[in-house]
C-alpha positions in Angstrom: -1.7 16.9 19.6 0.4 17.9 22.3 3.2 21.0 22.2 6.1 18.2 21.9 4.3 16.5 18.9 3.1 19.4 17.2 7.1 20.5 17.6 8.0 17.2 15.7 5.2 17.7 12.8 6.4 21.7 11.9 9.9 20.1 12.1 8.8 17.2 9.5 7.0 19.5 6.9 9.7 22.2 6.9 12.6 20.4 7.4 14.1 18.3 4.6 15.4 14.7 6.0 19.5 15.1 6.3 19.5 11.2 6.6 17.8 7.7 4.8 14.4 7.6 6.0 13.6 5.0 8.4 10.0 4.3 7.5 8.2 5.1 4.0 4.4 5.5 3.9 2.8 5.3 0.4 -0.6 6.2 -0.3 -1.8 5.1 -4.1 -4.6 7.9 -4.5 -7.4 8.3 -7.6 -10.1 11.2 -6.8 -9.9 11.9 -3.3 -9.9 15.6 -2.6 -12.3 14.5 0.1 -10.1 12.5 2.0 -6.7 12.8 1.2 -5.4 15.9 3.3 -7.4 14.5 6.2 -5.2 11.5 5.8 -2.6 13.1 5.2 -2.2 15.1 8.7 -3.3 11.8 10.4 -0.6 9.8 9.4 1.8 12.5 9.6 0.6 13.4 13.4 1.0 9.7 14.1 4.4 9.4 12.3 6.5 12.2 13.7 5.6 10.7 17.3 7.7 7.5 16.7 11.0 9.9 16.8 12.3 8.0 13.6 12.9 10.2 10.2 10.3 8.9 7.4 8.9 10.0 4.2 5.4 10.3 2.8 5.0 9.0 -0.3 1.3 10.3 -2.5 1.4 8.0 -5.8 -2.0 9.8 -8.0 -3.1 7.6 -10.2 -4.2 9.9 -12.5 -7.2 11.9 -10.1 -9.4 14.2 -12.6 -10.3 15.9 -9.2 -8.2 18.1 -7.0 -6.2 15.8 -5.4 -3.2 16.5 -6.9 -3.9 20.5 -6.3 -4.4 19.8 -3.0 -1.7 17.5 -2.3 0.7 20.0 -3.8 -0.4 23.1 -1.9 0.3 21.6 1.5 4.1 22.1 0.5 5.4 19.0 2.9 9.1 19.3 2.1 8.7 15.3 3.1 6.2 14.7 1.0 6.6 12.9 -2.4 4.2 13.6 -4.9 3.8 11.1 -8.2 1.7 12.2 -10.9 0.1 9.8 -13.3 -0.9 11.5 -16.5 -4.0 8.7 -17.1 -5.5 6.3 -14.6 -3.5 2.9 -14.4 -5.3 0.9 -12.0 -4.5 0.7 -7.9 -1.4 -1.8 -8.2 0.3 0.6 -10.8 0.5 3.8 -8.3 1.3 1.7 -5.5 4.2 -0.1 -7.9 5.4 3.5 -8.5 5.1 4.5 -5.0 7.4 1.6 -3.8 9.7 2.2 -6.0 10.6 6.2 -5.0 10.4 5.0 -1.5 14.0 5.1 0.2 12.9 3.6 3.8 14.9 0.8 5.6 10.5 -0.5 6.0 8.1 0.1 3.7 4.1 0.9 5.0 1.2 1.1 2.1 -1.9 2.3 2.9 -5.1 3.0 1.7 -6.0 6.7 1.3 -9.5 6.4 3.1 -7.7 5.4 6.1 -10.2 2.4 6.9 -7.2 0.9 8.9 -5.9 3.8 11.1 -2.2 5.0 11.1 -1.8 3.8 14.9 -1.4 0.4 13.5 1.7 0.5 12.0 3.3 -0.2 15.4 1.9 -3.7 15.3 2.6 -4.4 12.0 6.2 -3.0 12.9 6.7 -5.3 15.9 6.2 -8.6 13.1 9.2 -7.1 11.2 10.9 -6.4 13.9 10.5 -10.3 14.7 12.1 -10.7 11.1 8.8 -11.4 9.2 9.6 -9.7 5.4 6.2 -9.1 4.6 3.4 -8.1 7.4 -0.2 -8.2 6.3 -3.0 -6.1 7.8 -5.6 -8.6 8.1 -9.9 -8.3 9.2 -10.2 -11.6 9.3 -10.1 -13.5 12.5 -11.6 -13.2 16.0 -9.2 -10.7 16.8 -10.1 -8.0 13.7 -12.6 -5.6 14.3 -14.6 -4.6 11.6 -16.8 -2.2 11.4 -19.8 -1.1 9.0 -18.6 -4.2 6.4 -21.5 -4.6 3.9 -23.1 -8.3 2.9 -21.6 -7.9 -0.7 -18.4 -7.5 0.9 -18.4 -10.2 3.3 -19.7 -12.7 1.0 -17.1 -11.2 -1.3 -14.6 -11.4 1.0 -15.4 -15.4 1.9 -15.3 -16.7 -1.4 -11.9 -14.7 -2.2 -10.7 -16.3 0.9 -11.5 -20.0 0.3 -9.8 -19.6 -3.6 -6.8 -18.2 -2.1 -6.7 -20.8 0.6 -7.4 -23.8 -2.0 -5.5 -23.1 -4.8 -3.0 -20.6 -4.2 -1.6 -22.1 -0.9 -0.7 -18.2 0.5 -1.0 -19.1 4.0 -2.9 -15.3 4.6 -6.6 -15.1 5.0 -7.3 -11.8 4.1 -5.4 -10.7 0.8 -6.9 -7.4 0.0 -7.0 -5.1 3.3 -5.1 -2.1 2.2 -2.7 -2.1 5.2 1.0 -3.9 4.2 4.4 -3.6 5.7 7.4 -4.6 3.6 11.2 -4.8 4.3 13.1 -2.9 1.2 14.8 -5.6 0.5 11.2 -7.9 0.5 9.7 -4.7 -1.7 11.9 -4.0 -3.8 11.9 -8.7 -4.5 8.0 -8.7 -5.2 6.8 -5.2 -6.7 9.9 -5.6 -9.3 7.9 -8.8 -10.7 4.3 -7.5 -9.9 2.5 -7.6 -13.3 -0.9 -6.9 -12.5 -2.3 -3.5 -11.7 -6.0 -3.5 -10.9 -6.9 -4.7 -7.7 -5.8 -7.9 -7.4 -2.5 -6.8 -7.2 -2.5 -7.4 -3.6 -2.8 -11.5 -3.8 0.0 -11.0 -6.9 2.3 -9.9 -4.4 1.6 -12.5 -1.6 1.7 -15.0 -4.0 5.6 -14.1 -5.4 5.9 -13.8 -1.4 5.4 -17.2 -1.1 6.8 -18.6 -4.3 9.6 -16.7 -3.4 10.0 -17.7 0.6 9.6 -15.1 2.4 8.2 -15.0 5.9 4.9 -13.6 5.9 3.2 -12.7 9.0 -0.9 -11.4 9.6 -2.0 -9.1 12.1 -5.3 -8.8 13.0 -6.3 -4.7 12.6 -8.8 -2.1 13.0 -10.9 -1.9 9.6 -13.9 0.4 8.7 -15.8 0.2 5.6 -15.0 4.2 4.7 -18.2 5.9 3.5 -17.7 6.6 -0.5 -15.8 3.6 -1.4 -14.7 3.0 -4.6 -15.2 -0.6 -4.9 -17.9 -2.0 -7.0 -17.6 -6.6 -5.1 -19.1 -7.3 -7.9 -16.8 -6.3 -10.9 -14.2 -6.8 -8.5 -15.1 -10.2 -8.2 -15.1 -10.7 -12.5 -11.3 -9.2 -12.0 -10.4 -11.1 -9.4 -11.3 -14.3 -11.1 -9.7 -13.2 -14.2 -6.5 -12.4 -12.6 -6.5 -15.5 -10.8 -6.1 -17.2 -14.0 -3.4 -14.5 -14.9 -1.4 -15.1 -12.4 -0.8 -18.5 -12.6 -0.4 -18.6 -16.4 2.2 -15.8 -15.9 4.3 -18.3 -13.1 3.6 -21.3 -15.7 5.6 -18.9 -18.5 8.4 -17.8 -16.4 7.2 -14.4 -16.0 8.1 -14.1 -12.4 11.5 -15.4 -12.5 14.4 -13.6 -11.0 16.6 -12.5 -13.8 13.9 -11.2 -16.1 13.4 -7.9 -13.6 15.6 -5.0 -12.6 14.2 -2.4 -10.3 13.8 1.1 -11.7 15.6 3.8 -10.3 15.3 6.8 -12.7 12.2 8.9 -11.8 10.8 8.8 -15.1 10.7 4.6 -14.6 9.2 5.2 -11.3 6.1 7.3 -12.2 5.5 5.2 -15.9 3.9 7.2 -17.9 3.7 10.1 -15.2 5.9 12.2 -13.4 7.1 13.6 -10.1 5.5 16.8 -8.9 8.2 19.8 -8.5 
C-alpha cells in the first residue's frame, strides 16, 4: 500500500462519513475468525483507493466463533456490524445487510474472498452502463477458476441447465458470491426475498427478471477458498427444494409488489439480532 493509500485507509477507519456513502460492501459472515479480518483489510485497502466515500457492512449470522469479537475490536468507525443472535441461513444476513446499507450501489461479497475486491470496478462499469443488477459470474471462457472441485463443477452444470430451462434467468452462473445492485434494484428484490439458505441467490435473479430489470454478467476471478463451508451435495437437496419453493411462492402471489415494505428500523434490519454498539 503506498503512503497516499494508506493516508485514505487511516482516514476511512477513524473518520466517520460526513456524507451518503457512495458504495456499500456487505459481507454475510458465519464462523470465520480465520478469514474475516484478512478480508476485511483487503476490501478496505482496495475501497479507499477509488476516492468515493463507502461503508462496510459485516452482517454475522449468528458465528459461535470469534468473529464477531474480532470484527468488533478493529473499531472501523465505517464499519457496520449486525449481530444475529442464532444462525438464519446465508440469504438472511445478506437480507439484513442490504437493508442497513445506505450506498447510491450496493456490492455483496463473500467473506472468503474467492472473487477478489479488485473486481468491483468491472462490475461497476455494467451499472454504470445502467444494468440494475451485475452478476459475478465463473462461467464462460472468459472466467477463471481456480482449484474448482468435480462435485462442484458437476454441481454447478446441473444447477445451470435448471435455471436455464425452467426458470428462463438469462444468467449462467446464479450462485458466485460476487453481486452488484443499484439501491433502488436492492431495496425492489431483497424486500420480496423469502428464502434464506443458499438458494437465495437464484430467488433474487429470478424477482430480477419477473420484475424487469436489466441484468448484466461479468466474467470474474474465482478461487475455491480452502475451508469452505459448502457441503454440493446437501446443497443440491436445497436447491431442488427451493426450486419448487420458489415457483409455488410466485404462483400464490407472494412476490407481488404491495405485499412488502422495506424495513428501516434497526431492530427490522437485524431480525431477531441486533446492531453491534
Amino acid at each position: 500500500m503506498t503512503e497516499s493509500n494508506l493516508a485514505k485507509y487511516r482516514h476511512w477507519a477513524s473518520t466517520p462519513l460526513t456524507t451518503k456513502p457512495k458504495y456499500s460492501v456487505v459481507i454475510p459472515a458465519y464462523n470465520e475468525e480465520f478469514r474475516i479480518v484478512p478480508t476485511i483489510g483487503a476490501i478496505a485497502s482496495h475501497m479507499c483507493t477509488l476516492d468515493e466515500p463507502w461503508e462496510l457492512i459485516v452482517a454475522d449470522d449468528g458465528s459461535t466463533d470469534t468473529t464477531v469479537d474480532l470484527v468488533s475490536e478493529l473499531d472501523l468507525v465505517n464499519l457496520t456490524l449486525l449481530i444475529a443472535d442464532q444462525n438464519g441461513g446465508k440469504g438472511k444476513a445478506v437480507r439484513r445487510g442490504i437493508f442497513a446499507s445506505q450506498g447510491e450501489i450496493v456490492l455483496f461479497a463473500d467473506a472468503d474472498q474467492s472473487t477478489p475486491i479488485e473486481q468491483f470496478g468491472d462490475l461497476l462499469a455494467k451499472v454504470n452502463e445502467g444494468f440494475d443488477v451485475v452478476v459475478g459470474s465463473r462461467a464462460g471462457a472468459d472466467a477463471d477458476v481456480a482449484n474448482k472441485s468435480m462435485s462442484r463443477k458437476i454441481f454447478s452444470f446441473g444447477l445451470q441447465t435448471i435455471v436455464k430451462t425452467l426458470f428462463r434467468i438469462p444468467v449462467a452462473d446464479t450462485q458466485c458470491g460476487f453481486k452488484m445492485f443499484t439501491a433502488e434494484a436492492a431495496e425492489l428484490l431483497f424486500a420480496r426475498q423469502l428464502v434464506d439458505e443458499f438458494s437465495f441467490d437464484l430467488e433474487v435473479l429470478y424477482l430480477a427478471r419477473r420484475f424487469g430489470l436489466q441484468t448484466a454478467e461479468v466474467p470474474v476471478t474465482w478461487i475455491d477458498a480452502p475451508g469452505s463451508k459448502v457441503d454440493a451435495a446437501k446443497v443440491a437437496v436445497e436447491f431442488l427444494r427451493d426450486l419448487a419453493v420458489i415457483r409455488t411462492n410466485d404462483l400464490r402471489g407472494r412476490y407481488d409488489a404491495d405485499n412488502h415494505v422495506r424495513p428501516t428500523h434497526s431492530s427490522e434490519i437485524a431480525g431477531e439480532g441486533r446492531q453491534a454498539a
